[in-house]
Each structure stands twice: as C-alpha cells, then as structure tokens.
C-alpha positions in Angstrom: -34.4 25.5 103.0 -33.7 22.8 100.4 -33.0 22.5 97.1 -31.2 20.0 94.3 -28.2 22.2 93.8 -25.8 24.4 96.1 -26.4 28.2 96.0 -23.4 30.7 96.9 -22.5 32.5 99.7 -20.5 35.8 98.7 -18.3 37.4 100.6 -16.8 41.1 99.7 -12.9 41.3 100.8 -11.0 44.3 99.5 -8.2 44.0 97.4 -6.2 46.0 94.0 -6.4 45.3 90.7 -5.9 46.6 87.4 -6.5 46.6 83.5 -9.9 45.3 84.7 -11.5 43.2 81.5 -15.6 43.5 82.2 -17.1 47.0 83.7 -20.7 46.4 85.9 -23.2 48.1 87.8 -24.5 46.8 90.1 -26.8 48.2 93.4 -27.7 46.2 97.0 -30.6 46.6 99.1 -31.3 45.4 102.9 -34.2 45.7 105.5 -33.9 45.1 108.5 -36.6 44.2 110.9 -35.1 44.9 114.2 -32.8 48.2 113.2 -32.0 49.9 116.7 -28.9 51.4 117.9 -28.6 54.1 114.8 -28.4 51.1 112.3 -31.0 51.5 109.2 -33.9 49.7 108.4 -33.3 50.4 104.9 -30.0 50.4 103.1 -29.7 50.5 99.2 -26.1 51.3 97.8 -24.4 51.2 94.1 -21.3 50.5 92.9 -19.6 50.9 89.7 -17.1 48.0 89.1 -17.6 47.2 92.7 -16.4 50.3 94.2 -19.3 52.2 95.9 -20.9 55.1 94.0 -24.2 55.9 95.7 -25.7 55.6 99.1 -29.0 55.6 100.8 -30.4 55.0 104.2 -33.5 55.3 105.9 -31.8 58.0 108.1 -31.2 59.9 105.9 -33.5 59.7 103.5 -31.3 61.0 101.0 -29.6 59.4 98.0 -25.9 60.5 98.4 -22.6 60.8 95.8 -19.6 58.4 97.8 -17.3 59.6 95.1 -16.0 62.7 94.2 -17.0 62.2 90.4 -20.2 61.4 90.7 -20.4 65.2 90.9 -20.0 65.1 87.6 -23.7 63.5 86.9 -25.5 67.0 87.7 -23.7 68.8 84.8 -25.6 66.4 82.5 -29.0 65.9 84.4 -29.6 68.6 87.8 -32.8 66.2 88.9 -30.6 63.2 88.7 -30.1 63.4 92.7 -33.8 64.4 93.6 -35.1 61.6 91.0 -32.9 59.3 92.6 -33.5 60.0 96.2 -37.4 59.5 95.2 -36.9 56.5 94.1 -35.2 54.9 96.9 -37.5 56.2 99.4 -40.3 54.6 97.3 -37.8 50.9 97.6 -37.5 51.8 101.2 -41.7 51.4 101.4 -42.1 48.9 99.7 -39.3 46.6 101.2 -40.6 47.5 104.4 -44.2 46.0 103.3 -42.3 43.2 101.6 -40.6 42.4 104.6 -43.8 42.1 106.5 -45.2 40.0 104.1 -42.5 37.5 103.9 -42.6 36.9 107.8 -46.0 35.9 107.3 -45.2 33.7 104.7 -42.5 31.9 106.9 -44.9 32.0 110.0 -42.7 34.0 112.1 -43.3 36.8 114.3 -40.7 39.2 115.9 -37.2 38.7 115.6 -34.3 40.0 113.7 -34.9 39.4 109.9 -33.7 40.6 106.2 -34.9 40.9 102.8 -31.9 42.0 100.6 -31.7 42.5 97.0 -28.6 42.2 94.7 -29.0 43.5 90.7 -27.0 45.0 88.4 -25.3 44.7 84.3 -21.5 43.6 83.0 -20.3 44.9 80.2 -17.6 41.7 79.5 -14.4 42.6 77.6 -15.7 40.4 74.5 -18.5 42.6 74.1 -20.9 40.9 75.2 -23.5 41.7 78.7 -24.9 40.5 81.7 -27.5 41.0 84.1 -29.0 39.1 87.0 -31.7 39.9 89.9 -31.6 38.2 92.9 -33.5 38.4 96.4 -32.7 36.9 99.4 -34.6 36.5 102.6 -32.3 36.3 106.3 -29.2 35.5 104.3 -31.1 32.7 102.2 -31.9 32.7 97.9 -35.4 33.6 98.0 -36.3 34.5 94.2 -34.1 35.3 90.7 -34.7 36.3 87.4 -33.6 34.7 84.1 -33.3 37.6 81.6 -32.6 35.1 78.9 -35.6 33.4 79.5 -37.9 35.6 81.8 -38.3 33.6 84.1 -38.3 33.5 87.9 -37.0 30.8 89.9 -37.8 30.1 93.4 -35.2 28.8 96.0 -38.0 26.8 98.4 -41.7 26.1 98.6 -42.6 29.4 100.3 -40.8 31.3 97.7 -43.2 29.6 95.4 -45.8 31.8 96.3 -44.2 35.0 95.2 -43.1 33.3 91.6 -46.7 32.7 91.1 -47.4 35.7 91.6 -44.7 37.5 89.5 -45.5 35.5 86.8 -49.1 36.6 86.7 -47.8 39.6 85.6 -45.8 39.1 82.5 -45.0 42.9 82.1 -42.8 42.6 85.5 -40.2 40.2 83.6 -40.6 42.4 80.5 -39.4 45.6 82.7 -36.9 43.8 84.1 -35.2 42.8 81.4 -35.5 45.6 79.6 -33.4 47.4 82.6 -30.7 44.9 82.8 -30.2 44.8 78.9 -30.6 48.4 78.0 -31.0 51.2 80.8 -28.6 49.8 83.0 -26.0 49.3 80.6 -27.0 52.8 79.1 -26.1 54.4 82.9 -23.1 51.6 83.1 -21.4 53.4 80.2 -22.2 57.2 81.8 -20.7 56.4 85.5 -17.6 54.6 83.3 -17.7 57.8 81.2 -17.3 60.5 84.9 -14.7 57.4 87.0 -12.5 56.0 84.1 -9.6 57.2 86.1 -10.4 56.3 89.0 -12.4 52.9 88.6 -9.0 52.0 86.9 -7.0 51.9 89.8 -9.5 50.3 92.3 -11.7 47.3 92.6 -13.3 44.6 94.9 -12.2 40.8 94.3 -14.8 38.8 95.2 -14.4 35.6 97.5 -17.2 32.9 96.3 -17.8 30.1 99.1 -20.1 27.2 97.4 -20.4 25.3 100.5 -23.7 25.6 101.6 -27.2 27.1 100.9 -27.1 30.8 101.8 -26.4 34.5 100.6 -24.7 37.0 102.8 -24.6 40.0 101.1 -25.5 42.2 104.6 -21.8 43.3 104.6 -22.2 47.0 103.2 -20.4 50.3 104.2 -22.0 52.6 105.9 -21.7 56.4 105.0 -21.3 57.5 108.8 -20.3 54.7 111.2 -19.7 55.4 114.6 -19.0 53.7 117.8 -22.6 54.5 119.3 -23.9 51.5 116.3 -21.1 49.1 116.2 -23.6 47.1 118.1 -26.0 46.9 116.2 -24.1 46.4 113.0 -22.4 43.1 114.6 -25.3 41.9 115.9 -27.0 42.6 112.2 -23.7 40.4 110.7 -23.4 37.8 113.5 -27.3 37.4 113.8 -28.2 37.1 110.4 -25.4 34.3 109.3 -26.2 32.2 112.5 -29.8 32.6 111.4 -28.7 30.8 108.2 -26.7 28.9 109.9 -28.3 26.9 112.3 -31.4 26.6 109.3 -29.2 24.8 107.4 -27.8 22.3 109.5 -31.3 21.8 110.9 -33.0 21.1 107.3 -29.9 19.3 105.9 -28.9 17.4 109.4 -29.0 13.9 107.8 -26.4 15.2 105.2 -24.4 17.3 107.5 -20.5 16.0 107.8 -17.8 17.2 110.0 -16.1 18.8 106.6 -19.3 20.7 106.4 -18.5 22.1 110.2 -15.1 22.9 109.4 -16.1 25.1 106.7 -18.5 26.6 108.9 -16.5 27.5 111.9 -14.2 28.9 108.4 -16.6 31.5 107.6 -17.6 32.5 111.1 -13.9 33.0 111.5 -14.3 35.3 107.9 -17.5 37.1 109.2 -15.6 38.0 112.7 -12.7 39.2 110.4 -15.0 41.3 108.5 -16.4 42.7 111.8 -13.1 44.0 112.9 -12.3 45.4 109.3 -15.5 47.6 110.3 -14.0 48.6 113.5 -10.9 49.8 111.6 -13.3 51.2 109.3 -14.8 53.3 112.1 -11.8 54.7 113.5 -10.1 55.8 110.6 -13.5 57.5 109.2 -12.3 56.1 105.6 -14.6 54.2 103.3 -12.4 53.7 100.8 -11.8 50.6 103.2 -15.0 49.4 104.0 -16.2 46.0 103.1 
C-alpha cells in the first residue's frame, strides 16, 4: 500500500518518568481472524497516561479494572463496569463484521489478519487538547479522523471505499469529535482525579520508527498470559509485522535500498525483543511489565 508520505510505526517499550507535562486517554482495539491457542479474537484495552487502566477480551467477555484505583470509579457511578462491559461486547461484534468486510475488500480469503483501532484525548500542559482516531488493517494505516476538520483520510485506494462511506454520514464525524473534544477529556480528568498518585510515578515512553508504511500497535498485555498461548501470541506479533513487511517491499520494490533492509532486520530484532519481554512477562505473572 502506497501513499505520498511515510506513516509511523509505533512501538511501546517501558520505561520511568516523572513530572509528566500532558495527561491522555487513550484505548486500543484488535481482531484477529485466526485467534487459536487461548489468544482473543477481540482485545480492547485503556490506558490512562499510557499505563493500562481497563481490559477486555473476547474470553472473557468482561470489561475489567487493571488498577487498583479504578475501584474507585463505582463509588461515583455502580453501572459504570456493566455499561462498560456492554459496550465492548457491542465493539467486539462489530469488529468481527468489520473484519469480514475488509477481507473482502482486499480479495483475500483465510489467513491470519487484523483490524486494530487506536483513539484517545491529551490534555497538553499549555492547556490546550488533542484527539486523533486511527484504524489500521494487518499492521497497515487504513482510515483517520481529522477533528479539526472532520474529515477522514484514507491510507490506499481500498480504504477509499470506507471514507465514502463515512462521509455519507456527516453525523459520524460530528460524534466523533464531539467524544475526543468533550467526553473524553471529561472522563480524562475523572481517571486523573482516582490515579494522580500513582500515574505520577509511572509511564510508557514511546519509540516512533518513521521508516516505512505500517502500524504495529498489536503489542498489548494480556490480563492472564500463560505458557499454553505463548504460541499464539508470537505467531499473532511475528505474523502480522511480516505481513506488513513483505507488502511493503513488494509494492515499494523499485524504491527499496539496502538502508531500508537494515532498518528492517532492526525492528524484527525489536519485535523478537518484545516477544521475550512477554515471556518474562508470563513467568513473573506481573503486568506492571508488559509491553
């Protein structure tokens, strides 16, 4: 998939930080195709200043605190965990349609593939906020939003048929802005409100890779890993970045230069890394150290 300007690949790696200067919200949603081995068809997990608040999977079927404060959120509202878990099981449905869909857009059938989501608000130290909505389809931008302008932008020609569609339907934008602008920054301020001590003493520092055209944001912790689905969960990783992978080099093969290998073989190095920090993650049962 082509397009005139680089997109991002993002990678989560853990680190400490402190007197943080911008608060966000933000939440991440996969599908997979192919689950298998105990690993979830449907993941959707928040995170409060990138340390993970919520957590649902299509095994469970239940929205889930990963903090201890987030026990704090039923003194205020007693439905908020029943409201909640409706709602992801209502994402879970339609990302599993979605997913569908999209293989038939692309002409594919069988195989392992992902639709993922990435949105959230930032509440920047100067005041001001930010929002952005993002999907991506097996590791690739597919589709984002412009709240500024309302506007969707799609990452190739097949993705074109979904802007065309959205845009049919003005009211979508409308909603979607008015969450990023208002009732996410609304439930930004509450979570910062129950974590303050906490969210001030941990936080994620993002490592941002502009080298080629794809989005790897499959790397999420799972509430209950266990040896019986390490399997699956590398083969989910491994599978889904040489998926991007070998698209790239196939559509951009005529630009491709032995730099652009290098820092390839780079992140497969990162994403085997990553793999093992999951291993360590399994056996010490923490997910306070989970990518």
């Amino acid at each position: 998939l082509q397009t005139s300007s680089p997109r991002s690949c993002i990678w989560f790696t853990w680190g400490a930080m402190s007197g943080a200067s911008s608060h966000s919200l933000r939440y991440f949603y996969t599908a997979v195709s192919e689950p298998g081995q105990g690993l979830p068809q449907f993941i959707a997990v928040g995170y409060v200043d990138d340390q993970p608040i919520t957590h649902y999977d299509s095994n469970t079927r239940k929205d889930l605190p990963r903090v201890p404060w987030m026990g704090k959120v039923d003194a205020d509202d007693p439905q908020y965990w029943q409201w909640n878990t409706q709602a992801a099981r209502n994402s879970e449905q339609v990302f599993r349609e979605n997913l569908v869909i999209a293989q038939k857009y692309y002409n594919q059938s069988g195989g392992l593939h992902t639709l993922q989501l990435m949105y959230g608000c930032e509440l920047r130290s100067d005041g001001s906020k930010g929002g952005y909505e993002q999907f991506g389809y097996d590791g690739w931008d597919y589709i984002s939003f412009d709240k500024e302008t309302r506007t969707w932008t799609a990452a190739d020609a097949t993705a074109q048929i979904t802007k065309r569609k959205w845009e049919a339907e003005p009211a979508m934008a409308q909603r979607s802005k008015a969450y990023l602008e208002e009732t996410c920054i609304e439930w930004l301020r509450r979570y910062l409100g129950y974590g303050k001590e906490t969210l001030l003493s941990l936080m994620i520092i993002f490592h941002i890779s502009l080298y080629h055209s794809c989005l790897c944001i499959t790397q999420f912790c799972f509430q209950h890993l266990t040896i019986t689905n390490l399997a699956a969960i590398i083969k989910l990783r491994i599978s889904s970045y040489f998926i991007s992978f070998i698209s790239c080099f196939s559509n951009n093969s005529s630009n491709t230069t032995l730099g652009d290998i290098s820092k390839s073989m780079s992140n497969i190095s990162l994403i085997l890394l990553n793999t093992i920090i999951h291993i360590f993650c399994i056996l010490s049962q923490s997910h306070h150290i989970c990518l």
